[in-house]
LUMMIGU-287739 format. One record per residue: residue in one letter; x, y, z of N, C-alpha, C in turn. Coordinates in steps of 0.001 Angstrom, whole numbers, padded with zeros to 6 digits, always signed. Last residue first. Example, Ala and Ser with C-alpha at 12.3 -4.5 7.8 and 13.67 -1.06 7.14 Angstrom:
# residues 2
s+012850-002250+007080+013670-001060+007140+012900+000030+007870;a+013190-005690+007800+012300-004500+007800+013200-003300+007800;
This chain:
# residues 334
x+084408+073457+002059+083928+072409+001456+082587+073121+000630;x+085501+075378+003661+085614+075523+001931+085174+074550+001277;x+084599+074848+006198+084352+076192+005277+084185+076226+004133;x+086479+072815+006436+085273+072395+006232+084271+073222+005705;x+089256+073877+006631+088549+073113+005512+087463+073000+005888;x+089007+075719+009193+088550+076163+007211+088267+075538+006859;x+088698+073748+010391+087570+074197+010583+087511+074820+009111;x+090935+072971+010484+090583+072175+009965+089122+072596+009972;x+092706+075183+010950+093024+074388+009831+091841+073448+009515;x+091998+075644+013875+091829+076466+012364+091695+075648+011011;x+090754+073558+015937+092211+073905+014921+091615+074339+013909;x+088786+074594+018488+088907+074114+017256+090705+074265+016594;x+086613+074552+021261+088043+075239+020681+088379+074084+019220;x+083243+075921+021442+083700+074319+021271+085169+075252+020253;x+082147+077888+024014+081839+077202+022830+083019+076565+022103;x+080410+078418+026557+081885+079021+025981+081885+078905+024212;x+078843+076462+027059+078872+077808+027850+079350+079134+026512;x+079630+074184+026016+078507+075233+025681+077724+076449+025666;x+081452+073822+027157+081934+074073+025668+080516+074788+025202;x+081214+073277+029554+082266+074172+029553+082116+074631+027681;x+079717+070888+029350+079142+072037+029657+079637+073358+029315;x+081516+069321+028329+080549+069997+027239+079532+070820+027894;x+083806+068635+030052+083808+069396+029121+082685+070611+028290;x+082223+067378+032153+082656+068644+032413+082997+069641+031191;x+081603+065040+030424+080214+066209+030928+080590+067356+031345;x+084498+064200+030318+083349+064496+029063+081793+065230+029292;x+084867+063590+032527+085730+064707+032012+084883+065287+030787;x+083514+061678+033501+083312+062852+034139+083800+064247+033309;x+083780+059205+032516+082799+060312+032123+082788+061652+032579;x+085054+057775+035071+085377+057208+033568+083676+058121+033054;x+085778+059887+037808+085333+058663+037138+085122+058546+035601;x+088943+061611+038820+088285+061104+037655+087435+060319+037409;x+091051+063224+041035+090822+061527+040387+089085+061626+039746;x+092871+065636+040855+091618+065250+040764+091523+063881+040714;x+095497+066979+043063+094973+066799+041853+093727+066082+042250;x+096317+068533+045209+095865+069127+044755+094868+068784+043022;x+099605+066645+044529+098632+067485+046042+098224+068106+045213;x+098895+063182+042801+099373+064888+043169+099410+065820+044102;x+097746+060871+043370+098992+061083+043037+099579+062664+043470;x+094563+061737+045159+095246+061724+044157+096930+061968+044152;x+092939+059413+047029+093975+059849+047369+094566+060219+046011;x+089348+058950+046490+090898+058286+046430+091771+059702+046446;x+086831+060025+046291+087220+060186+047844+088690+059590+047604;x+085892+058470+044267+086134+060333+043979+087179+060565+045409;x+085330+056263+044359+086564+056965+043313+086837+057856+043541;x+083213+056507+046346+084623+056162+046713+085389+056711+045855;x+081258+058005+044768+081957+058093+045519+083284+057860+046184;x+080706+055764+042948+081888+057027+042382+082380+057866+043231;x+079408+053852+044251+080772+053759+043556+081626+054988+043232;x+077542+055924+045047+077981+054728+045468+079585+054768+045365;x+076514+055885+042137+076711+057342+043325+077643+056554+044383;x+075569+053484+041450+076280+054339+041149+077321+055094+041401;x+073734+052996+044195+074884+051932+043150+076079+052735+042730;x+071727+054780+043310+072735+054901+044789+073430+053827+044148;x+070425+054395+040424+071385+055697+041033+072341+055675+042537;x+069502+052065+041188+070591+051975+040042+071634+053083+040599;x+067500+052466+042986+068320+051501+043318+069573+052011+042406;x+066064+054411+040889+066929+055096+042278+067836+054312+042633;x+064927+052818+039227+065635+053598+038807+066682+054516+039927;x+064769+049650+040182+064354+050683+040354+065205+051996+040015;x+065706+046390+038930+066154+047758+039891+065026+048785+039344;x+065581+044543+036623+066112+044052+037993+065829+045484+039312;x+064763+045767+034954+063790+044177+034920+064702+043857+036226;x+066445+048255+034292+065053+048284+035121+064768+046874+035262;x+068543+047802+033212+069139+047265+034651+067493+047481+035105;x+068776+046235+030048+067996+046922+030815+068110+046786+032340;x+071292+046271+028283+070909+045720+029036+069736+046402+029914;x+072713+046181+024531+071957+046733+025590+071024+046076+026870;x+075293+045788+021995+074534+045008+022996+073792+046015+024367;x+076642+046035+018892+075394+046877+019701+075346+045684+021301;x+079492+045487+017118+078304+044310+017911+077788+045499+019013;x+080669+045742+013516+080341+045817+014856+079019+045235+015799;x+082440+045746+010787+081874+044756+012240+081885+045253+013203;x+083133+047499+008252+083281+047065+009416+082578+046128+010112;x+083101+048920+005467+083102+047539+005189+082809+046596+007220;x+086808+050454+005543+085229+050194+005586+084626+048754+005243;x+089104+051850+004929+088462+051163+006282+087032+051599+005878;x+090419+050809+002220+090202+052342+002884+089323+051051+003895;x+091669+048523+000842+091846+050160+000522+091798+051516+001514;x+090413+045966+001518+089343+047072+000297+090518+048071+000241;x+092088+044531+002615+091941+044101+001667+091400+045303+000554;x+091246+045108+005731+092312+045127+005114+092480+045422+003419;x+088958+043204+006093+089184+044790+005543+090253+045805+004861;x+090186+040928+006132+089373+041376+004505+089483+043001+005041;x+091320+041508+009111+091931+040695+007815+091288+041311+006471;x+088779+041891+010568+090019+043020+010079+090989+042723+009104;x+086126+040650+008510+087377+040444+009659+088165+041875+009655;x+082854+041285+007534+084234+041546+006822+085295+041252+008809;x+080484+038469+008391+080774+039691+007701+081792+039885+007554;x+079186+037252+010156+079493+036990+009254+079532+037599+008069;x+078612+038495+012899+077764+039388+011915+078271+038578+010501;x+079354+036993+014385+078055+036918+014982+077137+038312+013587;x+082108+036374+013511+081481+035167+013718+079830+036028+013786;x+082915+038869+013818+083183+038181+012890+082166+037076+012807;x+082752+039637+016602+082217+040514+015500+082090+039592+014460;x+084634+037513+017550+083377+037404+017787+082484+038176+016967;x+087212+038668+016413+086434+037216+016010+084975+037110+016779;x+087451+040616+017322+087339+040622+016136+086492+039651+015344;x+088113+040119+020118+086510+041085+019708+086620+041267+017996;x+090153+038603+019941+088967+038179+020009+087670+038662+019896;x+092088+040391+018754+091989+039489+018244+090486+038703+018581;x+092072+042342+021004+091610+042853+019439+091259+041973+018716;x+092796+040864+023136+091851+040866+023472+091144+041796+022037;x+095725+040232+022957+094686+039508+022737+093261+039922+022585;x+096513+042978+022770+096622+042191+021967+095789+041416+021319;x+096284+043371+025529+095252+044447+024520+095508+043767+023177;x+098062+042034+026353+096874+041670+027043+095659+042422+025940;x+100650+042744+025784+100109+041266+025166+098915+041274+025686;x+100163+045966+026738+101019+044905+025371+100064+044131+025252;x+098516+047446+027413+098350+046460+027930+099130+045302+027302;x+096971+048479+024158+097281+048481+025704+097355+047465+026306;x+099777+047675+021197+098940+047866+022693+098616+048280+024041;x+100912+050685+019943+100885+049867+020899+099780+049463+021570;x+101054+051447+016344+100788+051219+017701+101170+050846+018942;x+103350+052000+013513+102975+051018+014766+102957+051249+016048;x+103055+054010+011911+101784+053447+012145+101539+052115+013070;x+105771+055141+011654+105562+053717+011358+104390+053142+011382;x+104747+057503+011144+105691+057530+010288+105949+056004+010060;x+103726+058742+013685+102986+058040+012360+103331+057914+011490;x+105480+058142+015569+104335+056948+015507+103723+056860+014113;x+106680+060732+015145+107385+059354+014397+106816+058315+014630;x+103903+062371+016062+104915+062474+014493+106055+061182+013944;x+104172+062004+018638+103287+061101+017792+104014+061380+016627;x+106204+060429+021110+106432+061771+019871+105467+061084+018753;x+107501+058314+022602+105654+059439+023182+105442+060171+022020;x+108280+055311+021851+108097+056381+021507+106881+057404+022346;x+110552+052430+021302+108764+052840+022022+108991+054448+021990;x+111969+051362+018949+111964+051867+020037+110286+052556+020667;x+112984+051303+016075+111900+049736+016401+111866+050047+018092;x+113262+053177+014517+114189+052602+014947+114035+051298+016050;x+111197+054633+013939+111649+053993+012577+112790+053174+012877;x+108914+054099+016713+109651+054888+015608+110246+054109+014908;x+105801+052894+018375+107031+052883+017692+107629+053516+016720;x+103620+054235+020518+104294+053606+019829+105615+053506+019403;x+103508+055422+023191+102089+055093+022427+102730+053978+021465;x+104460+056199+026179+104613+055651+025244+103751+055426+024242;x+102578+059113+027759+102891+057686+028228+103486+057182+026550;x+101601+061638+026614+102038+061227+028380+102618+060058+028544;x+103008+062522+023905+102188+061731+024701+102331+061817+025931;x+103436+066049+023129+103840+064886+023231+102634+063990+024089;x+102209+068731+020803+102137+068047+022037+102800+066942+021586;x+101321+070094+019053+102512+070308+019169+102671+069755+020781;x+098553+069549+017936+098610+070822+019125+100434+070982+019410;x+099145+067763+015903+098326+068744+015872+098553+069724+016751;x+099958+065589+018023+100713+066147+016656+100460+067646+016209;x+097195+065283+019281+098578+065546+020002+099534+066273+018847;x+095669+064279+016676+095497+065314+017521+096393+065940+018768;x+097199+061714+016118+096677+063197+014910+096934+064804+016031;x+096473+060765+018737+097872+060493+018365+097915+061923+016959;x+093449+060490+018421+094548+060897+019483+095990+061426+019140;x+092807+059054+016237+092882+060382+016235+093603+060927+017090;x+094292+056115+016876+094980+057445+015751+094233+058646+015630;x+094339+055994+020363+093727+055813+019256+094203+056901+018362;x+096668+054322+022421+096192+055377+022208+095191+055564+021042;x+097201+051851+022754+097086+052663+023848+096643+054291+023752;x+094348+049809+021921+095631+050737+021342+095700+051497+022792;x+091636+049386+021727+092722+048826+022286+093830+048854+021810;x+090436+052548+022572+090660+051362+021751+091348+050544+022415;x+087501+053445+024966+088869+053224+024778+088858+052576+023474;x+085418+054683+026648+085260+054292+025721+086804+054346+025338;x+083180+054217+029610+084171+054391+029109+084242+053776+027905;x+080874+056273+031766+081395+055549+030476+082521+055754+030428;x+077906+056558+033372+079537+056617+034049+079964+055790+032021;x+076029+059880+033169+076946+058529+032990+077939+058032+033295;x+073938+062067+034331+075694+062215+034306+075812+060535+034616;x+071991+061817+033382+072176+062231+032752+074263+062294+032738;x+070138+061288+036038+070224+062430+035879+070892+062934+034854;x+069912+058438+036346+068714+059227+035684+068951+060670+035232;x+072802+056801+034655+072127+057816+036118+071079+058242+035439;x+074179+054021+033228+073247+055093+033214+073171+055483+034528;x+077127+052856+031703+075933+052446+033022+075618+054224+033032;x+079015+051116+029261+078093+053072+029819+076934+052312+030828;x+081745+051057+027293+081026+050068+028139+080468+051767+029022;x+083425+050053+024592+082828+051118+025236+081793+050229+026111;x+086056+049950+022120+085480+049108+022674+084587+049913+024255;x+087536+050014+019049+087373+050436+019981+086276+049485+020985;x+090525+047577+017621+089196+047845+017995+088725+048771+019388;x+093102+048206+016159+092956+048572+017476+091351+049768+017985;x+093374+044989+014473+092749+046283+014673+093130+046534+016046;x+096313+043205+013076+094998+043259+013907+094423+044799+013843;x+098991+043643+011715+097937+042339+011127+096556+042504+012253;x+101133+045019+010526+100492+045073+011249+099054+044219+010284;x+104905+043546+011782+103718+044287+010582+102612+044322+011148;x+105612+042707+013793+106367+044312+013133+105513+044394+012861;x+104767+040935+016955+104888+041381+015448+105557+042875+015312;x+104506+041573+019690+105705+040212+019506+106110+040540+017809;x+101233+041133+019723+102412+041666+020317+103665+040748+019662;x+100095+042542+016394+099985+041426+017088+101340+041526+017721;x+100071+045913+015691+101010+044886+015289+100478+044063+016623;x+097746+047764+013822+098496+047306+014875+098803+045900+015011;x+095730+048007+012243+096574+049037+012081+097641+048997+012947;x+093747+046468+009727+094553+045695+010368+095690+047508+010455;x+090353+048660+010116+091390+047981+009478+092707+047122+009983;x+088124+047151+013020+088555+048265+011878+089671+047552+010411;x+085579+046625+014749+086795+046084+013947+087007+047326+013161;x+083985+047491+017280+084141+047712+016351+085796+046891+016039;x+081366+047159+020675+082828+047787+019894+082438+047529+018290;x+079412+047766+023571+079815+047714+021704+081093+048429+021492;x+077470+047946+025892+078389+047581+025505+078565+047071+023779;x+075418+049872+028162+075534+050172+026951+077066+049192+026844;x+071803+049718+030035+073660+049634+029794+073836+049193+028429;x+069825+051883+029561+070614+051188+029618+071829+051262+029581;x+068360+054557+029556+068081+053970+030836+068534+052286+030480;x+068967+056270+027591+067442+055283+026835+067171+054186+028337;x+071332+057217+027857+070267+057967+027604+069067+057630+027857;x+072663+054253+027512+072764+055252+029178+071549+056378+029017;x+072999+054447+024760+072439+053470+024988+072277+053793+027212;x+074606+057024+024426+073032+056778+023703+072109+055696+024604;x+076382+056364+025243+076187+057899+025964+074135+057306+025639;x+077581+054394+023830+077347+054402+024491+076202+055432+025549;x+077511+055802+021095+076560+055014+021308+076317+054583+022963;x+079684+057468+021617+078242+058101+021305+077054+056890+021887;x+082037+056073+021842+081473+056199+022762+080113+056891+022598;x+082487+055583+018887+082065+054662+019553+081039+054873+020956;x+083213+058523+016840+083203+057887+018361+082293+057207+018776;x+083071+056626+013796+083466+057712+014142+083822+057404+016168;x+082500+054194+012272+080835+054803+013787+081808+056492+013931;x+083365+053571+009614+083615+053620+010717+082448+054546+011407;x+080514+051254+008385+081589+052239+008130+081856+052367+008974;x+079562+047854+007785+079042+049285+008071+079901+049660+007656;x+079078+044697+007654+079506+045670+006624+078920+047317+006663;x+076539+044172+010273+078011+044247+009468+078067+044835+008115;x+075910+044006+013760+076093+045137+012565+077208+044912+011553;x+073745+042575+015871+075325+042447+015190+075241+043034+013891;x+072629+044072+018594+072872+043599+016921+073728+043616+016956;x+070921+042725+021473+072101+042577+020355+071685+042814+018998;x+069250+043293+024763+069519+042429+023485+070526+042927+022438;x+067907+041976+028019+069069+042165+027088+068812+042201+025387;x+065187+042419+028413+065899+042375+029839+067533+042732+029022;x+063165+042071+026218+063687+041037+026914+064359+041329+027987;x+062715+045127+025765+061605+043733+025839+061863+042750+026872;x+064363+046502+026251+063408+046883+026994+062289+045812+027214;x+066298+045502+025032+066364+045122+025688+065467+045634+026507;x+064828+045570+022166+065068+044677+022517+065398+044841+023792;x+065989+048689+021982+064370+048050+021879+063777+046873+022619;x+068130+048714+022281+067784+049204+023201+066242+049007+023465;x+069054+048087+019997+069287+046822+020639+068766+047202+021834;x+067879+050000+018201+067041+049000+018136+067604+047622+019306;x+069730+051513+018980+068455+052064+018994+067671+050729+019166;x+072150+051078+017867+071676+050975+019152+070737+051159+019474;x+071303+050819+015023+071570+049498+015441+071410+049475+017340;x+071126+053543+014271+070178+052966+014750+070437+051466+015012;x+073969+054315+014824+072941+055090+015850+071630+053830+016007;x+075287+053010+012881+075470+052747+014602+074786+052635+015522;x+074336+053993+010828+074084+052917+010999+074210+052429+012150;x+075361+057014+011713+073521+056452+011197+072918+055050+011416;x+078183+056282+011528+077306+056700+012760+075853+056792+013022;x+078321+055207+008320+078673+054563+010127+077767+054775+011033;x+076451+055341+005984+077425+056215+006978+077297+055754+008016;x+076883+051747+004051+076166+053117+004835+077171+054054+005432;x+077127+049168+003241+078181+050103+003579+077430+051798+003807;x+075174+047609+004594+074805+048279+003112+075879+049050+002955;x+074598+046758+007449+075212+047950+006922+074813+048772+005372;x+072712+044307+008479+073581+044651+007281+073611+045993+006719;x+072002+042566+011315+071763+043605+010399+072980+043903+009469;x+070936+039995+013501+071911+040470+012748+071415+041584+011506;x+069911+039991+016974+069284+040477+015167+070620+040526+014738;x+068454+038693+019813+069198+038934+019233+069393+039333+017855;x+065689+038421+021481+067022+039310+021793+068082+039765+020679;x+064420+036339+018552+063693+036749+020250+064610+038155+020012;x+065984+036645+016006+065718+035636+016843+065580+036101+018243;x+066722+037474+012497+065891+038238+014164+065634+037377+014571;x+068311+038701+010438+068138+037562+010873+067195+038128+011974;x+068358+041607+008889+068745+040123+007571+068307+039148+008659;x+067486+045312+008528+067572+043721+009812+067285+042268+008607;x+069409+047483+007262+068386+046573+007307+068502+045387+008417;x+070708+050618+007050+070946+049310+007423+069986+049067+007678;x+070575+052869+004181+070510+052282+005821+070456+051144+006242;x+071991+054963+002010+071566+053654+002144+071307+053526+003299;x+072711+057429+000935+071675+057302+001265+070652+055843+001051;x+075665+057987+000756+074480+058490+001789+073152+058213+001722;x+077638+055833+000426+076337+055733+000450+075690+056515+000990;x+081195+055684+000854+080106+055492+001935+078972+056053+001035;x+083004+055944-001690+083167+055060-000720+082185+054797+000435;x+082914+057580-003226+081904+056614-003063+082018+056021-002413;x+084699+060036-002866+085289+058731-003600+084424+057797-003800;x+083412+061546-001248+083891+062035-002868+084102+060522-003440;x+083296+060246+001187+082048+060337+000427+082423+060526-000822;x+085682+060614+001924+084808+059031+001145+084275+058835+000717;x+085966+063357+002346+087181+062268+001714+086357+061283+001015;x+084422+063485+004685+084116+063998+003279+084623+063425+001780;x+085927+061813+006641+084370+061540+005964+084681+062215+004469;x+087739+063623+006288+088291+062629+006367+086984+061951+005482;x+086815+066361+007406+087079+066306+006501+087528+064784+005653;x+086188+064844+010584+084957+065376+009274+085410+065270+007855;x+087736+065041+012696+087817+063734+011500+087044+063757+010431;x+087684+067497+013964+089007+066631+013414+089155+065784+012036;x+085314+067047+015237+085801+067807+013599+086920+067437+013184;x+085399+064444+016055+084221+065182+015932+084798+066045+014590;x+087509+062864+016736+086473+062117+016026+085287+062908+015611;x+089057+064749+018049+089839+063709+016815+088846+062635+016588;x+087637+065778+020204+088060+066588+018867+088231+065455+017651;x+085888+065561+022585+086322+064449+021777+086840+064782+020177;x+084885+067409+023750+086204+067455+023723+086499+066366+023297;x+081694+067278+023444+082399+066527+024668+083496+066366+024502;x+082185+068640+020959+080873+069316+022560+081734+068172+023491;x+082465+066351+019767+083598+067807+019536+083143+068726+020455;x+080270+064878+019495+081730+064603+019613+082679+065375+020371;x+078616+066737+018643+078912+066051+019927+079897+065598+020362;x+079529+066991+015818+079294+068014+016679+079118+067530+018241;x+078271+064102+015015+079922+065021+014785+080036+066498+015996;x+075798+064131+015282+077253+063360+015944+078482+063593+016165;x+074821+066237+013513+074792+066320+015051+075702+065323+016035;x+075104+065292+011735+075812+066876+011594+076009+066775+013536;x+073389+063300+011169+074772+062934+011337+075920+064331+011746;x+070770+064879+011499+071476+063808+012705+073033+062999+012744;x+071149+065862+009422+070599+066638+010992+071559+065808+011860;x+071313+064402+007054+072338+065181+007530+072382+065775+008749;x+068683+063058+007736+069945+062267+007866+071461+063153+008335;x+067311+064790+007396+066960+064533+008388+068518+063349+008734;x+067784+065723+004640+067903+067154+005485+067696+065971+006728;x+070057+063382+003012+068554+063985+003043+068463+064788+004180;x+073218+063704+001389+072212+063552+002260+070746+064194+001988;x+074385+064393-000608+073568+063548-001245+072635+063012+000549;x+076568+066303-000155+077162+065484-000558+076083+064202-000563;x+074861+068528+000541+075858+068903-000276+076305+067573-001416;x+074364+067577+003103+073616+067773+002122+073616+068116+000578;x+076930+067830+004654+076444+066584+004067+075189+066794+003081;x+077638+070668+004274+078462+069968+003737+077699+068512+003375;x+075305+071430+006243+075578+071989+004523+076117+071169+004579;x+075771+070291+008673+074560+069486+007958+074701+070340+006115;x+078272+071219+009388+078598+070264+009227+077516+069707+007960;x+077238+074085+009725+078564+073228+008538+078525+072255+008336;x+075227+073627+011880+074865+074102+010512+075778+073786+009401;x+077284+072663+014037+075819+071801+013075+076018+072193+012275;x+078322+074404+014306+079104+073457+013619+078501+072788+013455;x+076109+076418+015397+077460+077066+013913+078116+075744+013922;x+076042+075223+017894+075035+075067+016735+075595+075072+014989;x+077901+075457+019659+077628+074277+019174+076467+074206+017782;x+080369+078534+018455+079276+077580+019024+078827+076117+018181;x+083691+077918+018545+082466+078033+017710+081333+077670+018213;x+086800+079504+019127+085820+078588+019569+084970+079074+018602;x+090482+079954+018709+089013+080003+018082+088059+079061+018310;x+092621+080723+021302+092134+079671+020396+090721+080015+019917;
């Protein structure tokens, strides 16, 4: 398989956005999300999904060179307005600033609306664990999954990320949709000529399915957690909704293309309670035990929720980051 170092997919990535009306410090840092992404084997949001961006940008659909503004500010909490901006800019600094806040107050919040898609969610997390917080934020998207019990599809399968910090850098995070699988996932299985491990969705014959190729033929998901991941799209929709009075998954629906989003930043400072060591044995603590569980397999691993993603991007930096041809040309020929 063709690897690339981590830098050589900066440099593509930051031509292409400069290309397309970025400013050299914007494209840095969005060249650089993408590329992280794809450093922590998060393919189907790092390059995977680049050409996709590029897609929007042609069409106008994202602004390079708008940024999100702060519209309300009360003590902890701020609502901000997207400007339909590039997602992950707007993401970046919405966590930035809820990380501000919670250095002040102990907690604080934006509510981010009418953005773009953030791309991987979990960045922010990683971000908001970087800065010596806890990190919780999701996202609405378009309506791409069926309310349990439904055919058509009337909810998002909002991502949703939750990151407790170590001083040392190795986080504990997790970043899921509520889908059992997320559509890059599902791209990216297709892509390698892989099946799912577990059911993801539905085929043209209204049957649960692992074979992403006829998931995406109906684009109906599954929850995780059927009726439980259900509910729980529906209410991180409506709270996005309510606290950025901004676009639902419903109106998004509406534009065409997914944008336009809701999302909610929230950062906790565990220092106004702990000592940065207290935090680390906590931790360490916990993952211990995880680590000490009895795996299913002889010989297999059990996993805390990050581990795979620091193992990766060491491994990728070493080595350097495996790619699908296909999609690395395109970005060549952009």
């Amino acid at each position: 398989m063709l690897r690339i170092k981590y830098d050589d997919m900066v440099a593509e990535f930051k031509r292409v956005l400069i290309s397309r009306g970025f400013s050299e410090k914007n494209a840095s840092d969005a060249a650089a999300v993408f590329a992280s992404n794809s450093l922590d084997g998060i393919y189907s949001h790092g390059l995977n999904r680049f050409p996709r961006v590029v897609e929007y940008l042609d069409k106008g659909e994202i602004d390079p060179e708008v940024t999100a503004t702060c519209e309300m500010s009360m003590g902890a909490i701020e609502r901000w307005d997207g400007h339909r901006g590039f997602g992950p800019l707007n993401a970046k600094q919405a966590m930035d600033r809820a990380c501000e806040l919670a250095k002040q107050y102990g907690i604080g919040m934006v509510a981010l609306g009418n953005s773009n898609h953030w791309m991987r969610g979990g960045s922010y997390g990683w971000q908001a664990a970087d800065q010596g917080c806890i990190g919780i934020c999701w996202s609405n998207t378009m309506p791409n999954m069926p309310a349990w019990g439904a055919k058509d599809r009337r909810i998002g399968n909002n991502p949703i990320i939750f990151a407790v910090p170590k001083s040392n850098g190795d986080h504990v995070v997790v970043d899921c949709a509520v889908s059992q699988f997320s559509y890059g996932k599902i791209e990216e299985t297709r892509l390698k000529g892989q099946q799912l491990p577990v059911p993801g969705g539905y085929d043209e014959n209204d049957n649960l399915t692992t074979d992403p190729a006829a998931i995406e033929k109906t684009w109906r998901v599954l929850p995780m957690g059927y009726w439980k991941g259900s509910g729980i799209s529906i209410l991180m929709d409506l709270i996005a909704t309510v606290l950025t009075d901004a676009n639902s998954v419903r109106k998004i629906g509406t534009f065409g293309d997914e944008v336009g989003l809701s999302q909610i930043m929230i950062a906790i400072d565990p220092g106004k309670f702990n000592e940065p060591g207290t935090t680390d044995r906590i931790v360490d603590e916990l993952v211990e035990d995880i680590k000490g569980s009895t795996p299913i397999k002889e010989g297999g691993v059990v996993y805390y929720p990050g581990e795979i993603e620091i193992n990766t991007r060491r491994d990728n930096k070493a080595n350097g980051i495996p790619v699908i041809e296909e999609k690395w040309n395109a970005v060549l020929g952009f």
